[in-house]
Residue, then its C-alpha position, 0 to 999 in steps of 0.5 A: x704480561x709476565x703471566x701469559x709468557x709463562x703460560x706459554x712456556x709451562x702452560x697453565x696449572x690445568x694443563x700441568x695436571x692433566x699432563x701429569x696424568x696422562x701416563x697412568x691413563x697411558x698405563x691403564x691402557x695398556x693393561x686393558x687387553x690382559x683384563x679384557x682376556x679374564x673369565x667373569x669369575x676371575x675379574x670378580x675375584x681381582x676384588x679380593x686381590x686388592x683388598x689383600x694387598x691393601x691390607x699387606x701395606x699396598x697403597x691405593x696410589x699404586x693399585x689405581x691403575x689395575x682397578x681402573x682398568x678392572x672397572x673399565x672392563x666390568x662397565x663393559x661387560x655388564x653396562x655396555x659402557x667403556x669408561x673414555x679416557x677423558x672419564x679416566x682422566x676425571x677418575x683420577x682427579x676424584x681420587x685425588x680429592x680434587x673437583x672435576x669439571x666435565x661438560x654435561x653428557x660426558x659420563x660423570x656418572x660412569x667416571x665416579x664408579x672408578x674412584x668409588x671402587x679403589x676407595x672402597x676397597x679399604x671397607x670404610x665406606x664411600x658415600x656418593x651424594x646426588x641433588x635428588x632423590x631420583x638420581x640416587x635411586x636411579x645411579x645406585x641401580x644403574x652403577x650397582x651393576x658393576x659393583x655387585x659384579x665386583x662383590x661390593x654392597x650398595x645402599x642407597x638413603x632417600x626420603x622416608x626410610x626408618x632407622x635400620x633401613x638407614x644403617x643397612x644403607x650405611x654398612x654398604x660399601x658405597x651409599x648413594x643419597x642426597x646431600x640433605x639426607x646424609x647432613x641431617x643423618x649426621x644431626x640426627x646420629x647426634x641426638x640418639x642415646x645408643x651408640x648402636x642406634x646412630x646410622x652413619x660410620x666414619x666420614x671416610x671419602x665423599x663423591x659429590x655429584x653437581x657439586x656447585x649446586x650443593x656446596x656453593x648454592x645450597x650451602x646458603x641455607x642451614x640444615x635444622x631439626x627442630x622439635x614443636x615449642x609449646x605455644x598458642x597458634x592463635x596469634x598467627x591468625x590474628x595477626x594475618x587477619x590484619x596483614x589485607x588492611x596494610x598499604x605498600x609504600x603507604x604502611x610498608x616498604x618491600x627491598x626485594x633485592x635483600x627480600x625483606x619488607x619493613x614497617x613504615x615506621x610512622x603510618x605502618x607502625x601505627x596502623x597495626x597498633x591500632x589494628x591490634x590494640x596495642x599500646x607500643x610495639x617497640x615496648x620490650x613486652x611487644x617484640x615478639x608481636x612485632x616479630x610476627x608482623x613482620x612474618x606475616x607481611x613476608x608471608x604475603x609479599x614476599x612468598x609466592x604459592x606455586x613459586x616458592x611453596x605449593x598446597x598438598x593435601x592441605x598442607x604448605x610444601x617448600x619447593x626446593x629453588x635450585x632442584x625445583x622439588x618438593x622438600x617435604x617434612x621441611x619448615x621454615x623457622x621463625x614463625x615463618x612456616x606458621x604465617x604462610x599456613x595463616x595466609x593460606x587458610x589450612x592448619x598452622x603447627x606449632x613453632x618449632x624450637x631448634x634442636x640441632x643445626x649445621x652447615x653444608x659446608x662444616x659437615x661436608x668439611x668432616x670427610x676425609x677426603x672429599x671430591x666432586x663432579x659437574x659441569x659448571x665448577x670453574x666460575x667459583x674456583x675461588x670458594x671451591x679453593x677458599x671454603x673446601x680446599x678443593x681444587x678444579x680441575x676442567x677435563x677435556x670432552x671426548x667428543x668436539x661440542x657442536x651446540x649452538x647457543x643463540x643469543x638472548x632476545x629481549x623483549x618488553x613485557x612477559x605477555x610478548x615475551x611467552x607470545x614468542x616462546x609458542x611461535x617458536x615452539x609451534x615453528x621447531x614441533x611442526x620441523x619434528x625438533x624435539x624442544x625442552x623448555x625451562x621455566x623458573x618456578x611451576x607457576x610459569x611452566x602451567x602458565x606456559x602450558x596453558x597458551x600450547x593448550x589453547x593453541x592445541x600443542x601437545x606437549x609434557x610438564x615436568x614440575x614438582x606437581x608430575x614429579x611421579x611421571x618423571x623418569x617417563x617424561x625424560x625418556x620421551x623428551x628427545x623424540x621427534x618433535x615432542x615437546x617438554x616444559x619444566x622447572x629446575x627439576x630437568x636441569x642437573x643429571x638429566x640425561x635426554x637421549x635422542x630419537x631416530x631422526x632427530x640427528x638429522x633435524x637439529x638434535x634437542x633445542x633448548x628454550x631458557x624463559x627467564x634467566x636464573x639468578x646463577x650463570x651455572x643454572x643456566x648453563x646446565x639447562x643448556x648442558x642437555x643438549x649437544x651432549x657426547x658431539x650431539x647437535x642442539x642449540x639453545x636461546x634464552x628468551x627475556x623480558x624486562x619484567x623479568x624478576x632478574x632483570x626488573x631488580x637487578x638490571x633495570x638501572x642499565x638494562x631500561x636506558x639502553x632499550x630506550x636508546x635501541x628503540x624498542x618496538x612492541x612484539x620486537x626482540x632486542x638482540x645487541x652485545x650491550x644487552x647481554x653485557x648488562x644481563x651477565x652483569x646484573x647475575x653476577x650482582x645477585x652471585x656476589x649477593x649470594x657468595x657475602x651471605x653464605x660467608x656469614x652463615x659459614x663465619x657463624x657456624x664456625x664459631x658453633x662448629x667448635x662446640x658443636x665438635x667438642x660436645x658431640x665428641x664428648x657425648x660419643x665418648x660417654x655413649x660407648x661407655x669410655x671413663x670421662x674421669x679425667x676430662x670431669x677432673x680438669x674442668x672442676x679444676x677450671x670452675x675451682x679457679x673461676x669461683x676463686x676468681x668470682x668470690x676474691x679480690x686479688x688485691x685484697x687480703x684473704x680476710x676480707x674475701x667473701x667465704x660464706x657466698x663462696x662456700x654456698x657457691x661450692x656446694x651448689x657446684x659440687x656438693x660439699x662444704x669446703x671448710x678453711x680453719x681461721x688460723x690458715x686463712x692468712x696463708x692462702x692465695x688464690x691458687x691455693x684456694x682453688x687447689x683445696x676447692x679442685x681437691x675437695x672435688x675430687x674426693x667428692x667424685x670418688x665418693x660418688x664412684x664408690x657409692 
């Protein structure tokens, strides 16, 4: 109660900042008209302006309001495009290093170029990170044109290009790529033996676009080089050869909620004991066979072809979740990889042995100062704030939203479920409304393709498998009466405009075929219609054998069917049901938001050597003198070989000298001597002190040489 009277008094905490911004849109308003009056040459030349005053001691603070309005007129000029004042308003907050929830289709893309160009200014770079490679491609294009219009360079890192194309990119003054480029660029960087090889500069200032996507659901997975570890591929097969003869429940049992399956620890265990000749699979000498077992039955239980990988060119490629593209060049560890290969019949690589490994979350830490944009932040405001130190910010739209958002039908099985999903595609492509459809995985968008087919519906794919016709399936996605089916892949950045008369008809409807095990993927299917005041509407379509509802809603969600009276072909439609959804996602949320928790609590703990050793290893790269950090730790291993060789309580007499003067040699390459008389004298720190002095003077005998 005391929190809602002073919301009334002094409004909310978004209410305050967006107040506090409002002059300096007011002030970048009025020098709109002064701007707009500049001959292309001179606004060009305002780059160099700033830049000088930059350098004379000016802060970016105090120049922002002048490049804005700069920025705002190039949009103009060279795009067509006039930065809104909400735009302006969500500038600002990227500037100030906070996260900018802005609803889809109200120009996240353009708001970015405002704060890209003041930071950029110093020529330390700024790095702008998109979910995909066709999104960096098509922005740095796209938004290219107002910063080479300004005089700043623009790179752009995407999948496949060698190691000067990368340092190019990076030398620019703003660099487009994805987040998984840019991480295993920093591993990579890491592992050269010049300084003049690395790729990336200093971690000046980041803009992450659909920053929910990247720092909360990507982060749940660790980035990893790997190199092949020298071992037999042989086991795979023999091992996958015995996986068809295990009986669920009977010889295993599958927790789908953890996705994991375990032996039964009687009739499992035997069975592949006996299956495989061994004696006892918990011997120590087993553990590793026992390891792969279990790999193998994830491989076939859990790992679905077309859902989880697909086959190309007889190899296995991992499709991405969230962005429902392909990662090629990217393995599962742990023998994983290896036993999907087994299942699927093609060539098995070697194992890989991990080389190097960081965390979304730890890398993205490393910038200065980081920022990010999308349409659904809000919900996750509290890890946002605890893992980043990022506060949300929601930005007003510029025009009122006017979609329609149906509620969820709710339906028995999947089969009456998809018989839904084409009476209503057929209904809305026979009105002229064009329809986006949304599946969760490419097994179901060609399961769906193939009913419209039969049923002679014309209609587009958009999967990881067409992913070469994407931008053309976009662009034709909002005409009358066409119909596009797809994956994740037309969830995040997708822009699908309108065509003629389509206004008049609806605007784009939105069919959601399952519900994602995130509330904000849902949400941002549902983001490519009604955007910029457009009409549109979107419904979600459910069965009870739904992956999300089947796992995690079923306790609650089959009862109240039961009680409803569900009739077969007949949707649910009742509060209580979308209650039980809505809980049954934020079950899976929690789930999630515990295992990324751990993953960062353990790579913190190597973050700290991580850092220290990269540093170091900079240092020694650029050919700086490592004297004094070599000096202070022979001084620590001088004290722990005291340590290790003497008894505190004992007296120097009884102390083990030969195994100690071993111990230095092999350490430090010299024979410590301690004549008898002054052996009674000695204590522990002045044993070290001789052992750390004779190191040194071993060192400068070294540097002589």
């Amino acid at each position: 109660m005391l929190e809602n009277l002073f919301k009334k008094m002094f409004g909310t905490h978004n209410e305050r900042v967006l107040d506090r911004i409002r002059p300096i849109v007011d002030r970048v308003n009025t020098l709109e008209p002064t701007v707009a009056d500049l001959p292309d040459d001179r606004l060009a030349a305002r780059t160099g302006e700033f830049r000088q005053r930059l350098e004379q001691g000016e802060s970016t603070d105090s120049l922002l309001p002048e490049v804005f309005a700069t920025v705002r007129e190039v949009g103009r000029r060279v795009l067509s495009m006039r930065h809104f004042d909400v735009q302006l308003v969500g500038g600002v907050v990227l500037h100030e290093g906070k996260i900018a929830e802005m609803r889809t289709g109200e120009g996240k893309t353009l708001s970015a170029t405002l704060p890209v160009v003041l930071n950029a200014l110093s020529g330390r770079g700024v790095h702008l990170i998109t979910v995909n490679d066709y999104l960096a491609k098509r922005d740095a294009e796209w938004m290219g044109e107002i910063y080479r219009f300004l005089g700043l360079s623009v790179g752009v890192i995407v999948h496949g290009m060698d190691d000067t194309e990368r340092q190019a990119a990076y030398r620019c003054d703003v660099t487009y790529g994805t987040n998984n480029e840019f991480g295993f660029d920093y591993l990579r960087d890491n592992m050269k033996f010049r300084v003049e090889d690395m790729a990336q500069r200093e971690l000046h200032y980041a803009i992450v676009d659909e920053v929910d996507s990247i720092l909360i659901d990507e982060a749940r997975t660790p980035l990893i080089i790997s190199g092949p570890a020298e071992e037999s591929t042989d086991k795979y097969t023999r091992i996958n050869s015995i996986v068809g003869f295990l009986k669920k429940e009977e010889d295993y049992k599958v927790d789908e909620k953890a996705r994991s399956v375990m032996l039964d620890e009687d009739s499992g265990i035997a069975k592949v004991e006996r299956l495989l000749s061994v004696d006892n699979l918990y011997d120590p000498r087993n553990i590793e066979i026992l390891h792969h077992v279990n790999q193998a039955l994830k491989a076939h239980v859990l790992f679905k072809r077309d859902v989880d990988y697909m086959m190309k060119d007889g190899q296995v490629v991992i499709v991405d979740e969230f962005t429902g593209r392909l990662m090629p060049g990217r393995r599962w560890s742990d023998g994983l990889h290896q036993a999907v290969e087994a299942k699927e019949g093609v060539k098995i690589e070697n194992e890989n042995q991990t080389l190097a490994t960081i965390t979304f979350q730890n890398y993205f830490r490393m910038f200065e100062k980081l920022a990010g944009m999308t349409g659904t932040a809000d919900t996750e405001a509290v890890e946002f704030k605890q893992i980043y130190d990022l506060d949300v910010v929601i930005i007003p739209t510029n025009q009122p939203m006017v979609r329609e958002d149906l509620r969820d039908q709710i339906y028995r099985t999947e089969i009456e479920k998809f018989q839904a999903v084409h009476e209503e595609i057929r209904s809305l492509h026979e009105a002229g409304q064009p329809v986006l459809v949304g599946t969760v995985s490419i097994e179901k968008s060609e399961r769906l393709s193939g009913i419209l087919n039969r049923h002679g519906i014309p209609h587009n794919v958009l999967n990881a498998k067409h992913h070469e016709r994407e931008a053309q399936i976009i662009a034709e996605a909002g005409q009358g009466g066409k119909v596009t089916i797809a994956t994740n892949m037309a969830g995040r950045g997708v822009d699908i405009k309108l065509g003629e008369g389509v206004v008049g008809a609806g605007g784009l409807h939105i069919i959601g075929t399952e519900r994602h095990e995130s509330r904000r993927v849902d949400n941002q299917l549902r983001g490519r219609a009604g955007r910029q005041g457009d009409p549109g509407s979107s419904r979600f379509y459910l069965s009870l054998e739904d992956d999300l509802l089947r796992i995690f809603g079923s306790d609650r969600i089959s009862p109240l069917m039961e009680k409803l009276g569900m009739e077969e072909g007949e949707p649910i439609e009742h509060n209580l049901v979308d209650k039980a959804v809505e809980n049954a996602q934020k079950k899976v949320e929690g789930h999630n938001f515990d295992i990324r928790k751990h993953l960062l609590e353990y790579d913190d703990v190597m973050n700290k050597q991580r850092s220290v050793i990269y540093d170091m290893r900079k240092e020694v790269l650029a050919g700086e003198s490592l004297r004094d950090t070599a000096m202070e730790m022979a001084d620590e291993v001088a004290e722990d070989l005291t340590v290790r060789f003497t008894e505190e309580k004992g007296h120097p007499e009884e102390w083990d000298f030969p195994a100690l003067r071993d111990a230095v040699f092999s350490q430090f390459g010299f024979r410590l001597e301690i004549p008898e008389g002054e052996v009674q004298g000695l204590t522990r720190e002045t044993l070290a002190a001789r052992i750390g002095e004779g190191a040194r003077s071993a060192y400068r005998k070294k540097e002589e040489e």
